[in-house]
C-alpha positions as CSV (number, residue, x, y, z in Angstrom):
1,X,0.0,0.0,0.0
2,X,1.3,3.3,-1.3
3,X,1.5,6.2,0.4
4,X,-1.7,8.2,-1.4
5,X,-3.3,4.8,-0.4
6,X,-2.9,5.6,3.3
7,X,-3.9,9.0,2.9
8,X,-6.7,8.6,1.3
9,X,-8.0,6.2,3.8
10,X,-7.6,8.9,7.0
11,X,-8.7,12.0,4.2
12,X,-10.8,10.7,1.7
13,X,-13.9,12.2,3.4
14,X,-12.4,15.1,2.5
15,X,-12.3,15.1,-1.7
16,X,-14.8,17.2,-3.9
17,X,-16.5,15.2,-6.2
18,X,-16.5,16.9,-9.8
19,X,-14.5,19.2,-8.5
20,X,-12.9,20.5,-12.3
21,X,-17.0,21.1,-13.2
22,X,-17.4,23.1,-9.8
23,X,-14.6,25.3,-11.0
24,X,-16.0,25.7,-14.2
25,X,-18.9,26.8,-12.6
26,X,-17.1,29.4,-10.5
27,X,-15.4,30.4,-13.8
28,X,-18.6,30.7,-15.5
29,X,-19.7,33.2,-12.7
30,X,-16.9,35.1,-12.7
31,X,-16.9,35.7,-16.5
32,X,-20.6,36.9,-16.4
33,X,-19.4,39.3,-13.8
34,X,-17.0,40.3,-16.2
35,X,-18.9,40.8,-18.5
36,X,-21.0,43.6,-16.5
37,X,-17.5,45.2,-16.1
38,X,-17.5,44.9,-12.1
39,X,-14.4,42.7,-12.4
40,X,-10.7,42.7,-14.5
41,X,-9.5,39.6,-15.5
42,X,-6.1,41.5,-13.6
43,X,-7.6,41.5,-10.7
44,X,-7.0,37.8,-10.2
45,X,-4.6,36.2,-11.4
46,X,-1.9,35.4,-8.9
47,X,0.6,38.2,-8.3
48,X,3.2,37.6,-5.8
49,X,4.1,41.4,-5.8
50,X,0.2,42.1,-5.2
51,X,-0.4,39.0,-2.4
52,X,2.8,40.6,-0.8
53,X,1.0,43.7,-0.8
54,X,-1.9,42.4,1.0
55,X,-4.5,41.5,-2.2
56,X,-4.3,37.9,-0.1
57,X,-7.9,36.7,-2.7
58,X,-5.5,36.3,-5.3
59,X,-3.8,32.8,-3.6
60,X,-7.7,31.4,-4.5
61,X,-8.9,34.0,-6.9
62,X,-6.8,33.0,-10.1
63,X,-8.0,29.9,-9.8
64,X,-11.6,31.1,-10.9
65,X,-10.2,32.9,-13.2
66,X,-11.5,32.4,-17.0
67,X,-8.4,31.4,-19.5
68,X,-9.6,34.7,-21.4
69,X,-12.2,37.2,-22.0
70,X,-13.8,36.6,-25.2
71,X,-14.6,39.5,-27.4
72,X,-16.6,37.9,-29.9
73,X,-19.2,35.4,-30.1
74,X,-16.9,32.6,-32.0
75,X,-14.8,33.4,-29.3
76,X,-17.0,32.6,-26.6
77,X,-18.6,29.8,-28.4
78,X,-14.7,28.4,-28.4
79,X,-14.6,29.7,-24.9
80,X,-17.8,27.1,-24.1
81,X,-16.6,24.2,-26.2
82,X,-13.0,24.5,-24.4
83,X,-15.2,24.0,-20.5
84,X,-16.5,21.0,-22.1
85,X,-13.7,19.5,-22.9
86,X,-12.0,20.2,-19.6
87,X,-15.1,18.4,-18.0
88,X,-14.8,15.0,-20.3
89,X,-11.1,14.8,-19.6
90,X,-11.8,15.6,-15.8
91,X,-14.4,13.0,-15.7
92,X,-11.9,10.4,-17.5
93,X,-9.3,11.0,-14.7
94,X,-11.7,10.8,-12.1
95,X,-13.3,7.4,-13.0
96,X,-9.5,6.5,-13.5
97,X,-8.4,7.6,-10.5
98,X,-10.9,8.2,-8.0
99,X,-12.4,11.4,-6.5
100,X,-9.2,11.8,-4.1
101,X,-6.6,10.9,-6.2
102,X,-7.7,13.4,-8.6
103,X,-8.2,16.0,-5.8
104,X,-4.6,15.5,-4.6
105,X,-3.2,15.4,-8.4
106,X,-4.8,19.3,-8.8
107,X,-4.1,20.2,-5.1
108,X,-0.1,19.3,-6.2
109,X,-0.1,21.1,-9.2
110,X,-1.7,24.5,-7.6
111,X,0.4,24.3,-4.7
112,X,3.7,24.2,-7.0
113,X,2.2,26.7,-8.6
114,X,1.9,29.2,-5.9
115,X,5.2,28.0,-4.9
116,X,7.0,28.7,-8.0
117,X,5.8,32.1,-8.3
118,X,6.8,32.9,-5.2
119,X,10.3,31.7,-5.3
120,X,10.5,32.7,-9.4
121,X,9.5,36.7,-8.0
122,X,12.0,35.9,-5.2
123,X,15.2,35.2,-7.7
124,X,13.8,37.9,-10.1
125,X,12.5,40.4,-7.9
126,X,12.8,43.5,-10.5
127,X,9.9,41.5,-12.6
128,X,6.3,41.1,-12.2
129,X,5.5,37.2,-11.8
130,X,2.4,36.5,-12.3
131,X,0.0,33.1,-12.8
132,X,-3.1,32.3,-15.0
133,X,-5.0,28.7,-14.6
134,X,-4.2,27.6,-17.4
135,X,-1.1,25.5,-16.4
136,X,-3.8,23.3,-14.5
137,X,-5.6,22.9,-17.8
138,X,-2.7,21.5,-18.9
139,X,-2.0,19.6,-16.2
140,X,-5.4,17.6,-16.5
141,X,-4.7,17.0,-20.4
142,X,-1.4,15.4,-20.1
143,X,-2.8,13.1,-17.2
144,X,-5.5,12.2,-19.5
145,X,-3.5,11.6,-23.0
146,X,-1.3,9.8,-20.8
147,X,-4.4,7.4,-19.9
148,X,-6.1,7.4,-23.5
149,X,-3.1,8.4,-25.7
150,X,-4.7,6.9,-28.8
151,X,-8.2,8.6,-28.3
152,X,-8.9,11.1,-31.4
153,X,-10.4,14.5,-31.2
154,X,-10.9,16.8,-34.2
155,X,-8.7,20.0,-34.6
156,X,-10.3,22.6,-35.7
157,X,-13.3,20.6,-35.9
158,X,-12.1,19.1,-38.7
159,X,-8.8,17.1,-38.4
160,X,-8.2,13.7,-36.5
161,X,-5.6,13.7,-34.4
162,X,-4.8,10.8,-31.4
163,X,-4.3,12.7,-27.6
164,X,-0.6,11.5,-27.5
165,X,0.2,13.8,-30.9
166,X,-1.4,16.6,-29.7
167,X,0.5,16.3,-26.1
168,X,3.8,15.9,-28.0
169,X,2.8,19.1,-30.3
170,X,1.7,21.0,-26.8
171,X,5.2,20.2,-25.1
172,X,6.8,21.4,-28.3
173,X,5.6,24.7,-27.7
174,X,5.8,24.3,-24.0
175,X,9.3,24.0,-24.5
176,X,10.0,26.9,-27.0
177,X,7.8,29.2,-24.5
178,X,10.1,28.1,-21.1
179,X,13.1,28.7,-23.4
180,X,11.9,32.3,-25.1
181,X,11.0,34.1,-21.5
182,X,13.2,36.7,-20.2
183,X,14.2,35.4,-16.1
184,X,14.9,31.8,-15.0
185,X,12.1,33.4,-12.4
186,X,9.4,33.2,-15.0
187,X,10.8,29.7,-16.3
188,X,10.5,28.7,-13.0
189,X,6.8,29.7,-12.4
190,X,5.9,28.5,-15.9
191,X,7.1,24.6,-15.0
192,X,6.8,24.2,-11.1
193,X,2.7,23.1,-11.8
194,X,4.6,20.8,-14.1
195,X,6.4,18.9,-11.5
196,X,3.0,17.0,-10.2
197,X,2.6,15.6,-13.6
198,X,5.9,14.4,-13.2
199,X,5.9,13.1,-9.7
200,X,2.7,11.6,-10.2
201,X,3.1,9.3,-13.7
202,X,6.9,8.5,-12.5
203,X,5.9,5.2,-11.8
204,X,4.4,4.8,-15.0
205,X,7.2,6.6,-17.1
206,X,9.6,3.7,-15.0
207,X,7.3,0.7,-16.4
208,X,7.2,2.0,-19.7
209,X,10.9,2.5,-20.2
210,X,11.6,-1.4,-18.2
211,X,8.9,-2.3,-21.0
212,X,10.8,-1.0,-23.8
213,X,14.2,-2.3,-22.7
214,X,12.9,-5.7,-22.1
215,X,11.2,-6.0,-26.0
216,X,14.4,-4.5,-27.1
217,X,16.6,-6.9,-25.4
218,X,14.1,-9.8,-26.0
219,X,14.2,-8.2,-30.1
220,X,18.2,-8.3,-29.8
221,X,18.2,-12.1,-28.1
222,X,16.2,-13.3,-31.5
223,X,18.0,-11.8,-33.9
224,X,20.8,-13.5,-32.0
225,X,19.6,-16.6,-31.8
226,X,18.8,-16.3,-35.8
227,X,22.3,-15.4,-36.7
228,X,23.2,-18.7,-34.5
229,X,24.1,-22.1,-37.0
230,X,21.9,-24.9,-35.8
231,X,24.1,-27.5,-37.9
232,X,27.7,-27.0,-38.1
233,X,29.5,-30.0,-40.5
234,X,32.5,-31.2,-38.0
235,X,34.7,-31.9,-41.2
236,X,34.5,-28.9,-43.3
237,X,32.9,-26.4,-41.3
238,X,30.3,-25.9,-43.5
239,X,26.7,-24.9,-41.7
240,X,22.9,-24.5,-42.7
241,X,24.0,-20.6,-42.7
242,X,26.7,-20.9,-44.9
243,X,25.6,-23.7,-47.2
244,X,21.5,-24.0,-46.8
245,X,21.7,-25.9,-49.8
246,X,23.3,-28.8,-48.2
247,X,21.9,-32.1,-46.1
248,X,23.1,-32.3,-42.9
249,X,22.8,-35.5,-40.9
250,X,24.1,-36.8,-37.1
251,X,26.4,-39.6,-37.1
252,X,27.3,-41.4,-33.6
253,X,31.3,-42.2,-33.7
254,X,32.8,-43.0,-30.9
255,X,29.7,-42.6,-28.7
256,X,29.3,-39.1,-29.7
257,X,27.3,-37.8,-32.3
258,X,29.1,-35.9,-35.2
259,X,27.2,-33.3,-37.6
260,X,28.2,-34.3,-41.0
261,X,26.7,-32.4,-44.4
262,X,25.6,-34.8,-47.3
263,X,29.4,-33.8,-48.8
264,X,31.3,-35.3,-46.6
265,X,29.3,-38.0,-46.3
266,X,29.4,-39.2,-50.4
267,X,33.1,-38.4,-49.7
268,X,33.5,-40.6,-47.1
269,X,32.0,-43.3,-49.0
């Protein structure tokens, strides 16, 4: 029994079911607000320079935060499509994981988040920091291409593509955006929600690579044992490699039994 095994047997009281669509929800809310023009998308996103400064909502608030503010109605039809999404791949998880494991997996992820922006503003303290949900979006796709890599959705609405191509394409430009910004402090904040992904599939990541080096060393054992003669003439060295053409037959002389190719038999004789 694991460790999140234990845990969840003194704590599990404690997990949210659905908790993704109850954020949703609040994010929904907030983007109606919004839309009256009583709140700034600004306003919460997590800031360390601001929470230092005694805005304290925004350790919570960015979480309700919608990815954007859509200004047209494609945009906010793109806007709804996205929250569905999110809630399919959250539901996945959840029947995959369970209600607490799935808590915990989001729990790590915010708290390495508020942790890395923090410690990012700390070693680049002449920069604002600052953190938008949208690394636990990501977050909950990884965990679910890694579960159903070969599931296809339609980019675009129009092209198929398998999860695990699109994950690879995401951590292309995941990668090209940690390298392009200015501080190791905003590198820092950008992966630290990363890190739960990480800690949590590591097991997995170990299986898979055991998997691979066993079929490759199980692929390099056969073509061994192919390149291996099965029949080997004891007179001229001949073999069913080197001369398939040839008979080869086992002769007892001398209470042992001698490999001799149809040659050197009719020479013999």
């Amino acid at each position: 029994m694991n460790f999140l095994d234990k845990l969840e047997k003194r704590l599990g009281f404690l997990a949210i079911p659905n908790v993704v669509a109850t954020l949703i929800v609040a994010q929904l809310f907030i983007y109606g607000t919004m839309l009256t023009g009583r709140i700034e998308l600004e306003g919460l996103l997590l800031i360390p320079k601001a929470v230092s400064s005694g805005e304290w909502w925004r350790l919570a608030s960015f979480l309700i935060a919608p990815p954007y503010v859509p200004m047209t109605l494609f945009q906010g039809l793109f806007l709804a499509f996205f929250w569905y999404i999110l809630w399919m791949m959250s539901n996945s998880l959840e029947e995959e994981w369970g209600t607490f494991r799935l808590n915990i997996y989001l729990l790590t992820c915010v708290v390495l988040a508020v942790a890395g922006a923090f410690v990012g503003q700390v070693i680049s303290p002449t920069e604002t920091i600052f953190v938008a949900p949208r690394f636990l979006y990501f977050c909950v796709f990884f965990a679910f291409a890694t579960f159903n890599p070969n599931i296809e959705f339609l980019v675009m609405f129009v092209i198929p593509m398998k999860v695990k191509w699109m994950a690879w394409i995401l951590l292309a430009f995941g990668v090209f955006a940690f390298l392009s910004m200015p501080t190791i402090g905003h590198r820092l904040a950008f992966a630290a929600p990363f890190i739960g992904y990480v800690l949590f599939f590591r097991d997995s990541f170990k299986q898979s690579m055991k998997s691979r080096q066993r079929r490759a060393q199980f692929e390099s054992d056969r073509s061994q044992a192919a390149d291996v003669a099965l029949h080997t003439c004891e007179q001229c060295g001949a073999s069913d490699h080197s001369n398939p053409e040839r008979d080869f037959r086992y002769k007892s002389i001398e209470n042992d039994m001698v490999c001799l190719c149809n040659v050197c038999r009719e020479s013999a004789t």
